[in-house]
C-alpha positions as a Markdown table, in Angstrom:
| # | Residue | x | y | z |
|---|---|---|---|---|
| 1 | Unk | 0.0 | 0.0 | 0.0 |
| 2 | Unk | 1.5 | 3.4 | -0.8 |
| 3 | Unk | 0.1 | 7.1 | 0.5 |
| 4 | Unk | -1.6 | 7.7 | -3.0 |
| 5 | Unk | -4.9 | 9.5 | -2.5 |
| 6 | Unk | -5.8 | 7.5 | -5.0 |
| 7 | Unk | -5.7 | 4.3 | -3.9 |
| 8 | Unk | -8.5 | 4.9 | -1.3 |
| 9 | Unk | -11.1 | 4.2 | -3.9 |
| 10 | Unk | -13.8 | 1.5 | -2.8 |
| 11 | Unk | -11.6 | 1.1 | 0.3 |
| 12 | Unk | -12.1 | 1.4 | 4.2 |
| 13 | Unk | -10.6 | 4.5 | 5.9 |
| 14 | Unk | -9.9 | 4.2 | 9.5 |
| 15 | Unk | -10.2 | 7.1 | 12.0 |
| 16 | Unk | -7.7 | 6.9 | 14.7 |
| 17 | Unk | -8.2 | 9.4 | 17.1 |
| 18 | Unk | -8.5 | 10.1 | 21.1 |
| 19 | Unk | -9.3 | 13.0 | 22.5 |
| 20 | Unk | -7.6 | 14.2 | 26.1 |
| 21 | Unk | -9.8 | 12.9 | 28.0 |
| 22 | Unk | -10.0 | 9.4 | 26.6 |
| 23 | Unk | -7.7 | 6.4 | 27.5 |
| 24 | Unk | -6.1 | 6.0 | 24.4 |
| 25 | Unk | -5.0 | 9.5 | 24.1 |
| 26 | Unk | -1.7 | 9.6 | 22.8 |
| 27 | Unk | 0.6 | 10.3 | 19.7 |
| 28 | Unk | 2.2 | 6.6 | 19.6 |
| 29 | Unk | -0.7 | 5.2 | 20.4 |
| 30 | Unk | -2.1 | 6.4 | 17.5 |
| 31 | Unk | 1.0 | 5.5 | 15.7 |
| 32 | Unk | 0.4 | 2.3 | 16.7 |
| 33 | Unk | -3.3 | 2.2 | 16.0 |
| 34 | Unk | -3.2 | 3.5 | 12.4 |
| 35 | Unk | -0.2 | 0.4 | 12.1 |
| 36 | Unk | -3.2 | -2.1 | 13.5 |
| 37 | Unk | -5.5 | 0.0 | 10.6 |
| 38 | Unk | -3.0 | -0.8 | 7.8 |
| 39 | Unk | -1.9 | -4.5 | 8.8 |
| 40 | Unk | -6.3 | -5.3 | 9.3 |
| 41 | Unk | -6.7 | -3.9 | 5.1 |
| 42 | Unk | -7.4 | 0.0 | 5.5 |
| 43 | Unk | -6.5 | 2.2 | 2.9 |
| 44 | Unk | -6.3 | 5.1 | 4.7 |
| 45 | Unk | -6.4 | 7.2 | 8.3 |
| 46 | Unk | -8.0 | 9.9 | 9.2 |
| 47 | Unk | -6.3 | 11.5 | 11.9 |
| 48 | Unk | -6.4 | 14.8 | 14.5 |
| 49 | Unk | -3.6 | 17.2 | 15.0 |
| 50 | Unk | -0.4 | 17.6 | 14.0 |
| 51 | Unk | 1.3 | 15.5 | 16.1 |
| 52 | Unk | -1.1 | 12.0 | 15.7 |
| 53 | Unk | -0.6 | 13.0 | 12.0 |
| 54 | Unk | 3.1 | 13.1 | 12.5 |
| 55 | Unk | 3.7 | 10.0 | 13.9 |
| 56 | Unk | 1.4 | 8.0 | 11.9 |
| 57 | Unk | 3.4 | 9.2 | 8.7 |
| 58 | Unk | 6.6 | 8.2 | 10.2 |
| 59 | Unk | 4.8 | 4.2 | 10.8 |
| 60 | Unk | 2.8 | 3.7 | 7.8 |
| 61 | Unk | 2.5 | 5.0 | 4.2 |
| 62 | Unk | -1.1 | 5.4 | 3.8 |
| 63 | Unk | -3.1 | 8.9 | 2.7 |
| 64 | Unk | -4.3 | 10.6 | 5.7 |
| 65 | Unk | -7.7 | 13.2 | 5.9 |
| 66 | Unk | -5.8 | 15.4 | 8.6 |
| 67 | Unk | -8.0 | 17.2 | 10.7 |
| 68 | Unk | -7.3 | 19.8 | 13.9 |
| 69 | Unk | -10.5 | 19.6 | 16.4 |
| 70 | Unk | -10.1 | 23.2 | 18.5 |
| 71 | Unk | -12.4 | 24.9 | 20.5 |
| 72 | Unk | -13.5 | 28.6 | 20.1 |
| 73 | Unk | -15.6 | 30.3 | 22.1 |
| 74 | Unk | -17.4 | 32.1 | 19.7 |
| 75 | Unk | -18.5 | 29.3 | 17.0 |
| 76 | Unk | -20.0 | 25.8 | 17.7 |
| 77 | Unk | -17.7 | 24.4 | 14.8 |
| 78 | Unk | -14.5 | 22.4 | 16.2 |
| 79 | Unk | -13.1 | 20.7 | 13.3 |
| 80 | Unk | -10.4 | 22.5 | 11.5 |
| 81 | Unk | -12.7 | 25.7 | 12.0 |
| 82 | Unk | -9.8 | 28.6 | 11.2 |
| 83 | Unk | -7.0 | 28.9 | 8.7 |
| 84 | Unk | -4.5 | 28.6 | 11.9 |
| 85 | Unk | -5.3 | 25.3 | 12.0 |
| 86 | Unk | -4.6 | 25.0 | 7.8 |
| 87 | Unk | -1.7 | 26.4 | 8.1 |
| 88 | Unk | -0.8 | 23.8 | 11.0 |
| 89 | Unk | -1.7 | 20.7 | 9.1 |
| 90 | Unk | 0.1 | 22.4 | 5.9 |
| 91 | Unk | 3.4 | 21.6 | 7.6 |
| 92 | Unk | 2.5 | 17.4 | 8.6 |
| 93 | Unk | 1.5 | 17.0 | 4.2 |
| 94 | Unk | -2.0 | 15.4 | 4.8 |
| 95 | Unk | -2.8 | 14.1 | 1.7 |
| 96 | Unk | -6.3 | 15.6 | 2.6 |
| 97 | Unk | -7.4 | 18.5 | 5.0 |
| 98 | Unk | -11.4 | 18.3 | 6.2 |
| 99 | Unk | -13.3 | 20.7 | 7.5 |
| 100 | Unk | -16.2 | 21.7 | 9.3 |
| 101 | Unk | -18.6 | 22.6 | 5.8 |
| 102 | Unk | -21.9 | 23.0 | 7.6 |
| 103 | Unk | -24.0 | 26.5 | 7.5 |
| 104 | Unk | -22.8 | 27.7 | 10.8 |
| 105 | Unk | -20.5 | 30.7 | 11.4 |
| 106 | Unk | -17.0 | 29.8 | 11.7 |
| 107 | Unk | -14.9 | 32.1 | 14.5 |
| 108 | Unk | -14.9 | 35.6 | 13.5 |
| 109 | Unk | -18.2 | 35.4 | 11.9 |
| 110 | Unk | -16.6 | 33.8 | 8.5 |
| 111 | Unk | -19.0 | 32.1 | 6.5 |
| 112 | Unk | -18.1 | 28.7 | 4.5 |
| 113 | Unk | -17.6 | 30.3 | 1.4 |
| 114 | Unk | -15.2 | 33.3 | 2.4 |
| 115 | Unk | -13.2 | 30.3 | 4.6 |
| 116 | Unk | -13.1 | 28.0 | 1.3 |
| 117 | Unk | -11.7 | 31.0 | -0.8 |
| 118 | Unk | -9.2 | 31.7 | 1.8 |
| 119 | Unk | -7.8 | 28.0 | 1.8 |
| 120 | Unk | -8.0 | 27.8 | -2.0 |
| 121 | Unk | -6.3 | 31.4 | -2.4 |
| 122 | Unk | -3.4 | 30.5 | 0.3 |
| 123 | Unk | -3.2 | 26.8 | -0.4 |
| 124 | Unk | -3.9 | 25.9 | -4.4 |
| 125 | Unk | -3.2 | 22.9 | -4.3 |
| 126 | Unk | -4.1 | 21.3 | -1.1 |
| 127 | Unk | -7.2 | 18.8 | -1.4 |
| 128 | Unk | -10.2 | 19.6 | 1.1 |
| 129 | Unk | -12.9 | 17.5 | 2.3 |
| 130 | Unk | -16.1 | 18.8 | 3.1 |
| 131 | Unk | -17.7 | 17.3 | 6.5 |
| 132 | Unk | -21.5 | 18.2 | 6.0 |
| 133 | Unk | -25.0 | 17.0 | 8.7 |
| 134 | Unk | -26.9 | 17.6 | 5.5 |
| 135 | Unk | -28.2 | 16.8 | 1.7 |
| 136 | Unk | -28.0 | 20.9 | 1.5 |
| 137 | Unk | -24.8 | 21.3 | 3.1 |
| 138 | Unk | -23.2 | 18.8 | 1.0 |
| 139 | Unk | -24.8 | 20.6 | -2.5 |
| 140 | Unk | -23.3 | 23.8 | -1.2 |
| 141 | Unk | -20.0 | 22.6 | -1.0 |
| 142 | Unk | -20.0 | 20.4 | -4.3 |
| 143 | Unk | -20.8 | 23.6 | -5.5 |
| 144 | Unk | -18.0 | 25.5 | -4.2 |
| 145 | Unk | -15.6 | 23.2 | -5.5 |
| 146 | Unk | -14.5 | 20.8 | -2.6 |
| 147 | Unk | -12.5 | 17.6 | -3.8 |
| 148 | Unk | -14.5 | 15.5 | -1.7 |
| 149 | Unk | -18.3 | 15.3 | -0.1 |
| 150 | Unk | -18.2 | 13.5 | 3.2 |
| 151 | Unk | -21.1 | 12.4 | 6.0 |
| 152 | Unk | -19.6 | 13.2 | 8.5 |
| 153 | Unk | -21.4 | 15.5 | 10.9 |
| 154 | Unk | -25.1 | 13.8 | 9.9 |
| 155 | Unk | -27.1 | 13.7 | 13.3 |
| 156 | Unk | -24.1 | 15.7 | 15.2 |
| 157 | Unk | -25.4 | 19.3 | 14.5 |
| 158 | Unk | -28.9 | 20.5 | 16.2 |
| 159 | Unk | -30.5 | 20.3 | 13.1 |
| 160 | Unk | -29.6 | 17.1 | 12.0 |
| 161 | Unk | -30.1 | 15.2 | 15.1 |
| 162 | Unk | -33.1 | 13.7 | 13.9 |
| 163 | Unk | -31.4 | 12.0 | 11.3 |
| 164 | Unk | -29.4 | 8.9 | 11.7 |
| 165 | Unk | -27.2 | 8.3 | 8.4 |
| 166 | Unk | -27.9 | 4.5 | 7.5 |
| 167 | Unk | -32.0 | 4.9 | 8.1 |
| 168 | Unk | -34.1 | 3.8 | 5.3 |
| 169 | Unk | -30.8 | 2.5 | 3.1 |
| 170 | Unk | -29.0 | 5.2 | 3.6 |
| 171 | Unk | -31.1 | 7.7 | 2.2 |
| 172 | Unk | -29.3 | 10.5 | 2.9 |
| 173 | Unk | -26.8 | 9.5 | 1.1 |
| 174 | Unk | -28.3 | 8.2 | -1.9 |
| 175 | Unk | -29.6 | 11.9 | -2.5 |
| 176 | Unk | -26.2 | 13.6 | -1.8 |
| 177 | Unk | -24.7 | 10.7 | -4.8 |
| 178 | Unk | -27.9 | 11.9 | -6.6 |
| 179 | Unk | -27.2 | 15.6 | -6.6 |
| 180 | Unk | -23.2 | 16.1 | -6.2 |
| 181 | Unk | -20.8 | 15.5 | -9.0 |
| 182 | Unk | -17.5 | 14.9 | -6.5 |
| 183 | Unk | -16.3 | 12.0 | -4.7 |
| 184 | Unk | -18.5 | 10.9 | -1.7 |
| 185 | Unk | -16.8 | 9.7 | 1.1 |
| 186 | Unk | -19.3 | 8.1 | 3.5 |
| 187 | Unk | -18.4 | 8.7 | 7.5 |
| 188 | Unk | -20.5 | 9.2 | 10.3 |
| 189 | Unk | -22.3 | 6.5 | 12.5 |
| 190 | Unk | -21.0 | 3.3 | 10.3 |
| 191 | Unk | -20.3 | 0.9 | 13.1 |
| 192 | Unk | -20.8 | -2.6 | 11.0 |
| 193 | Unk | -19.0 | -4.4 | 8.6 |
| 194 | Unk | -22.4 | -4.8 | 6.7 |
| 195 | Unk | -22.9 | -1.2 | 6.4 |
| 196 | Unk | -19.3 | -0.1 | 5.5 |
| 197 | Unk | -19.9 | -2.7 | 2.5 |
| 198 | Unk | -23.2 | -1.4 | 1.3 |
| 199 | Unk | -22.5 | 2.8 | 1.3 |
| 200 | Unk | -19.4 | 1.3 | -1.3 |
| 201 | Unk | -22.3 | -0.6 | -3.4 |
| 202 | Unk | -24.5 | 2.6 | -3.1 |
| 203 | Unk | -21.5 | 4.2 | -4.8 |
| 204 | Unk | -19.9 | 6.4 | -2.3 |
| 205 | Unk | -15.8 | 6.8 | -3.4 |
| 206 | Unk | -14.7 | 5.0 | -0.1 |
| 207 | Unk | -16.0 | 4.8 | 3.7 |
| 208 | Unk | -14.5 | 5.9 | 7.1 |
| 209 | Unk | -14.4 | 4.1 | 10.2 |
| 210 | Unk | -13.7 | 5.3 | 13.5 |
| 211 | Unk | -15.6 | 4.5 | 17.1 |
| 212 | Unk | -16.6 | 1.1 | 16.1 |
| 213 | Unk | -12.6 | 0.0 | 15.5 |
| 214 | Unk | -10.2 | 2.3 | 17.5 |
| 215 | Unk | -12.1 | 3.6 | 20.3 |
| 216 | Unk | -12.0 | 0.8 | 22.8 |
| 217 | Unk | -14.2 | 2.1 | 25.5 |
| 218 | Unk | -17.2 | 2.2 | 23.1 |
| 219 | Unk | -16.8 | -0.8 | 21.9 |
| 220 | Unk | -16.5 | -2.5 | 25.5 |
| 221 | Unk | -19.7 | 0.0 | 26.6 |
| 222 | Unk | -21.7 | -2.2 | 23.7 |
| 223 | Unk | -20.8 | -5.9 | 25.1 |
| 224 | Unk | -21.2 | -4.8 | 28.8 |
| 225 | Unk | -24.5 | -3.4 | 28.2 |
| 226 | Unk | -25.8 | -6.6 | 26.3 |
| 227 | Unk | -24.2 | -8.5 | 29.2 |
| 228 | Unk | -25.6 | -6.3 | 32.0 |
| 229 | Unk | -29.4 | -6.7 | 30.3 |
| 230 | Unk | -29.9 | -9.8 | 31.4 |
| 231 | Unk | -29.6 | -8.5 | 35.0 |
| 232 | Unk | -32.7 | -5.8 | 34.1 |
């Protein structure tokens, strides 16, 4: 497997990531976990900050959708919301930088579009994904150009949380493969083998995986509560 972009088509993307507060937190770790990723038949990582992203490089050769999750106190949006955190990732080469691409204000009051242009203007040649919670969001940023369309943030925003991205087939994403003409990458809730297979048959360009591989304590919360039903 080699770090072409490319080469994630039709294949599973892992999403190795731990936040500070979770047991796994930890830029080895992660290292270690995206190693795990590769040696299982992933195609790719997505990954948070600069130094996950960093050491994950340095263990396997596989394209990356590098992200930065930060917190401002003036905008609900945390992933990659400000070209500080561009310009961060810049210097680690993700093959990919995502973003936050839903209707809300960024910090500073920037709307999608203006922050789009200003990665585009400063950074040509970069590839962006768009992380959208719905069919409109992800028409708006097909339109304004972003290499790929991704799921991500379906049922994580307050006006999505209704929706819960592999109801009725997937229909949510059926319509966003109906109504964009870029790559779909499907993300967002996919927690079986069976449904990471069928977005791929529905015709999304490849699939990410996170909670349901690399996040331990979920995975554990799911056994222990079938277990601890029997008790009820």
């Amino acid at each position: 497997m080699s770090n072409r972009i490319e080469d994630i088509k039709g294949q599973l993307i892992v999403s190795c990531q731990a936040l500070e507060e979770e047991p796994l937190h930890s830029s080895y770790i992660m290292g270690k976990m995206a190693l795990a990723a590769k040696e299982g038949g992933a195609y790719g990582i997505r990954a948070n900050s600069v130094d996950d992203i960093r050491e994950i490089k340095k263990v396997v050769s596989l394209p990356v959708i590098g992200i930065i999750k930060r917190v401002y106190s003036d905008s609900q949006i945390y992933i990659t919301p400000t070209i500080a955190e561009i310009d961060e990732l810049i210097c680690v080469s993700p093959e990919v930088i995502a973003i936050d691409a839903t209707n809300r204000m960024r910090p500073g009051n920037i709307s999608l579009e203006s922050f789009y242009q200003q990665i585009r203007s400063k950074y040509p040649t970069q590839q962006l994904m768009a992380d959208c919670s719905t069919v409109e969001e992800a028409i708006e940023a097909d339109k304004l150009g972003f290499d790929y369309i991704g799921t991500t943030l379906v049922g994580y925003t307050e006006y999505s949380r209704n929706f819960n991205i592999s109801d009725n087939d997937f229909e949510i994403i059926r319509e966003i493969l109906g109504k964009v003409k870029h790559k779909v990458i499907a993300e967002g809730n996919i927690d079986t083998p069976e449904k990471a297979k069928r977005v791929i048959e529905l015709g999304c360009y490849s699939v990410v995986v996170g909670g349901a591989i690399t996040r331990p304590q979920l995975i554990t919360k799911k056994f222990a509560a079938a277990v601890n039903s029997l008790k009820e």
